[in-house]
ZADREN-19502 format. One record per atom (N, C-alpha, C): residue number from 1; residue in one letter; atom name; x, y, z. Coordinates in steps of 0.1 Angstrom, whole numbers. Layout:
{NUM 'A' 'CA' {X Y Z}}
...
//
This chain:
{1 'X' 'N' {-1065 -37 -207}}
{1 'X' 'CA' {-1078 -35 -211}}
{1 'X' 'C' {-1086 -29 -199}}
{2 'X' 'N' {-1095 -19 -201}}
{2 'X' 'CA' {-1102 -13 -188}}
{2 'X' 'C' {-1116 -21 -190}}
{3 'X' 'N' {-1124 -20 -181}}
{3 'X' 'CA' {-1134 -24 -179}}
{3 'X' 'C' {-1147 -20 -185}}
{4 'X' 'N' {-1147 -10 -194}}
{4 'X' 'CA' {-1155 -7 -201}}
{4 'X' 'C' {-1156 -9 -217}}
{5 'X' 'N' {-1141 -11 -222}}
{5 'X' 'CA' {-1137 -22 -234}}
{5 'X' 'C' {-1143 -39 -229}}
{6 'X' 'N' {-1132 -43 -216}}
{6 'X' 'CA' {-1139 -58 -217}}
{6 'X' 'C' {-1154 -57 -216}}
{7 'X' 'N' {-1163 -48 -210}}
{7 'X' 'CA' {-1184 -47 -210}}
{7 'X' 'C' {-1187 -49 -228}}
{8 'X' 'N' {-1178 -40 -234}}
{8 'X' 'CA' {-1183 -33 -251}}
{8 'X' 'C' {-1181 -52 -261}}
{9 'X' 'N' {-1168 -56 -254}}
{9 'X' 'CA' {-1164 -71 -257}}
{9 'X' 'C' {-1174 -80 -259}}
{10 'X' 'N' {-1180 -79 -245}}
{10 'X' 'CA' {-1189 -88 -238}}
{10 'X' 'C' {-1201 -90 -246}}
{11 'X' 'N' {-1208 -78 -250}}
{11 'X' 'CA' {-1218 -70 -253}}
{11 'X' 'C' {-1216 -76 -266}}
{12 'X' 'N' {-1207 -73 -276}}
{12 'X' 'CA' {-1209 -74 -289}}
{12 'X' 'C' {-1206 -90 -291}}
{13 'X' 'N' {-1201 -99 -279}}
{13 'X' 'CA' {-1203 -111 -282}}
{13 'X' 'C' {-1211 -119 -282}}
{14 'X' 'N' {-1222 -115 -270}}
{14 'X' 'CA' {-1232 -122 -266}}
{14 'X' 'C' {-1247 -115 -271}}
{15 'X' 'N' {-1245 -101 -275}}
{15 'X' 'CA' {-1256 -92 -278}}
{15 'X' 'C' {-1262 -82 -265}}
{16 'X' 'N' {-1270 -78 -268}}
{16 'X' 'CA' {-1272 -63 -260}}
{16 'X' 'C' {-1279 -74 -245}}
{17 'X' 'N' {-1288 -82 -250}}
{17 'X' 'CA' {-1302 -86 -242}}
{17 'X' 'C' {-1291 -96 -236}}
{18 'X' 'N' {-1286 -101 -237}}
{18 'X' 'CA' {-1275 -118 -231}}
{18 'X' 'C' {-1265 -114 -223}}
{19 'X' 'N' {-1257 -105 -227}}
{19 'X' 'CA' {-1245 -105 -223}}
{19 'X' 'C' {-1243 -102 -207}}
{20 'X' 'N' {-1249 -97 -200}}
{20 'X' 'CA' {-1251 -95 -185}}
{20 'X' 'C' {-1257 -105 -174}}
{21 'X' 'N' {-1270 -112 -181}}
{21 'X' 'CA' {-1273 -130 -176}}
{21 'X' 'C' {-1262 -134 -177}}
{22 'X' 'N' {-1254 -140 -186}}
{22 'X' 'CA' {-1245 -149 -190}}
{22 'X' 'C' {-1228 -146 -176}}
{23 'X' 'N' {-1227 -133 -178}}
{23 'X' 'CA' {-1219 -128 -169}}
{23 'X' 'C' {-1219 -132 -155}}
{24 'X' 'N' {-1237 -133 -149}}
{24 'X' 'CA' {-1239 -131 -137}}
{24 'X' 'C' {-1243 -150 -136}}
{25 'X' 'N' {-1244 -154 -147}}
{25 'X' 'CA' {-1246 -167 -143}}
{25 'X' 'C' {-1239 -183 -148}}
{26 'X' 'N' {-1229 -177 -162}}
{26 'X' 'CA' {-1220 -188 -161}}
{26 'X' 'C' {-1209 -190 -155}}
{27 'X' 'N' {-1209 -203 -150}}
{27 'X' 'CA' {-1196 -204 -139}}
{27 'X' 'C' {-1181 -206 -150}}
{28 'X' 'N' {-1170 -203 -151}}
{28 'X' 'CA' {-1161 -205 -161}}
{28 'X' 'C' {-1146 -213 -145}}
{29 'X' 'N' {-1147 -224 -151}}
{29 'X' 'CA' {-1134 -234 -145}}
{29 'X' 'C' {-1117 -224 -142}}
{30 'X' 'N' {-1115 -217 -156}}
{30 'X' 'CA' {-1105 -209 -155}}
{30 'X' 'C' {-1106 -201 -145}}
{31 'X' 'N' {-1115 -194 -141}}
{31 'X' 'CA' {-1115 -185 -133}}
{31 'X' 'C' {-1116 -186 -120}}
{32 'X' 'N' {-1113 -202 -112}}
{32 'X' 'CA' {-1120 -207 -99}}
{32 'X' 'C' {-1127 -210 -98}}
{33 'X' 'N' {-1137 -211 -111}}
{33 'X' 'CA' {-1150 -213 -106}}
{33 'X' 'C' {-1159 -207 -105}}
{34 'X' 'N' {-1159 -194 -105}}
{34 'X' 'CA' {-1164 -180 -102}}
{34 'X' 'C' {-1171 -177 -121}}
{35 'X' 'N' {-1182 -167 -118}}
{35 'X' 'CA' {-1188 -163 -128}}
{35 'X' 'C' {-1178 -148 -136}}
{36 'X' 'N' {-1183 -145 -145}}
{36 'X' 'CA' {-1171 -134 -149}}
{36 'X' 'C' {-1172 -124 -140}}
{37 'X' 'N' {-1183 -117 -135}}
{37 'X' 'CA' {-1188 -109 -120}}
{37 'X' 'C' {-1183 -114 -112}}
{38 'X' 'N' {-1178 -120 -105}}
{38 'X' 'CA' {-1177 -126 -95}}
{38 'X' 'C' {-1159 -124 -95}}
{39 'X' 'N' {-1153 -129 -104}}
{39 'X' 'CA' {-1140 -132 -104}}
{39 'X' 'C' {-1136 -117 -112}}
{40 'X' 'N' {-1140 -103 -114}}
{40 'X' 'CA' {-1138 -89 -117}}
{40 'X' 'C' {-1140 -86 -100}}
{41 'X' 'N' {-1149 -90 -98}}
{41 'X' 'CA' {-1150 -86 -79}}
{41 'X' 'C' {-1136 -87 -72}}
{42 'X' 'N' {-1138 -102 -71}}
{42 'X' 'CA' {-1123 -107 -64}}
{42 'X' 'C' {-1113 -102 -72}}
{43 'X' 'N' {-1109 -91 -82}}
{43 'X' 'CA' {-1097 -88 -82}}
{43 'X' 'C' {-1092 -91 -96}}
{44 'X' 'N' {-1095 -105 -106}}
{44 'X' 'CA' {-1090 -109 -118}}
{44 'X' 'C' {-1091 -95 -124}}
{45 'X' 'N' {-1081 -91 -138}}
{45 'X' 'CA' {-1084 -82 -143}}
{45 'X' 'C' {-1088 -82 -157}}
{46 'X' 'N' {-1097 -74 -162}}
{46 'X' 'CA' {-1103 -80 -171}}
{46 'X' 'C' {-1099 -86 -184}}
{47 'X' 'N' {-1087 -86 -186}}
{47 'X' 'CA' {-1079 -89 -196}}
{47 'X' 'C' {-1075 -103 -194}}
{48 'X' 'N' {-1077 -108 -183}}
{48 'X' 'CA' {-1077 -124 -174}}
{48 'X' 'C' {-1089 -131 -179}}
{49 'X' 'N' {-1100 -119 -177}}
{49 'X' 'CA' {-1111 -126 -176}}
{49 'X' 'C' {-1116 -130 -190}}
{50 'X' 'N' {-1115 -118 -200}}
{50 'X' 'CA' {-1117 -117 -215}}
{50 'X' 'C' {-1110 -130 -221}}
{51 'X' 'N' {-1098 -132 -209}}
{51 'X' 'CA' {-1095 -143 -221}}
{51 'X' 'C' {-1102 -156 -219}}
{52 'X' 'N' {-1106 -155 -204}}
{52 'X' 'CA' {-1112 -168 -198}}
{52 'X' 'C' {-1128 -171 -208}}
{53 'X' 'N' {-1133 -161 -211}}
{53 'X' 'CA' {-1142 -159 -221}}
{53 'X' 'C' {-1147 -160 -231}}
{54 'X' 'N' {-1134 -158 -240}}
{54 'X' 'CA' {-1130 -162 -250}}
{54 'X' 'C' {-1125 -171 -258}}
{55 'X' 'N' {-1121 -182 -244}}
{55 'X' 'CA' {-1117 -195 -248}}
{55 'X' 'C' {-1131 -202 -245}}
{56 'X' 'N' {-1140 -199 -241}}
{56 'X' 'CA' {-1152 -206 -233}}
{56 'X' 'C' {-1160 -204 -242}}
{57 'X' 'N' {-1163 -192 -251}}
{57 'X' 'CA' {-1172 -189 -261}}
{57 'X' 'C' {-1165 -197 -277}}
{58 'X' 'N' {-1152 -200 -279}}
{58 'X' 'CA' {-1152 -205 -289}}
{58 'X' 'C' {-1148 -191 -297}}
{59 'X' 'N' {-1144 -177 -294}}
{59 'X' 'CA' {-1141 -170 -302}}
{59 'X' 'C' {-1135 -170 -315}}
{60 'X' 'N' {-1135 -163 -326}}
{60 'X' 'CA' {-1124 -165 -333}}
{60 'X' 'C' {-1106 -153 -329}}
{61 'X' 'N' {-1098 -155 -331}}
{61 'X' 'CA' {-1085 -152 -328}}
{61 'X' 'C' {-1087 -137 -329}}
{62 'X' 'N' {-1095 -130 -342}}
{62 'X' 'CA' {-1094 -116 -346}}
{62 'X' 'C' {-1100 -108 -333}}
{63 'X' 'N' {-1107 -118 -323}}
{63 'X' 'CA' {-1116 -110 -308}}
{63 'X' 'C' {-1106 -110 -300}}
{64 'X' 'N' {-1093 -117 -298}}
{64 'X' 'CA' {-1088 -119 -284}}
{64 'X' 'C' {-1086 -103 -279}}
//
């Protein structure tokens, strides 16, 4: 997954106006601890992180 599929992900999960707060300010356990920004910084790749996200949001299966 590149990084501008996992953003379009993000975006259509959380909506246009959310999806970038939520990034820069929920902390997710799976990830260390780290916000989804934070842990794309240090290196996770996004396909790490989408899923860390995705278990956190309650997705359904057809998003993973």
């Amino acid at each position: 997954m590149r990084h501008t599929e996992f953003w379009a992900r993000m975006e259509h999960a959380l909506g246009p106006g959310y999806y970038q707060v939520w990034a820069d300010q929920f902390v997710l356990g799976e990830l260390g601890g780290r916000t989804v920004r934070q842990a794309l910084d240090a290196g996770f790749t996004p396909k790490e992180v989408w899923r860390a996200v995705h278990q956190a949001l309650r997705l359904p299966a057809s998003e993973r």
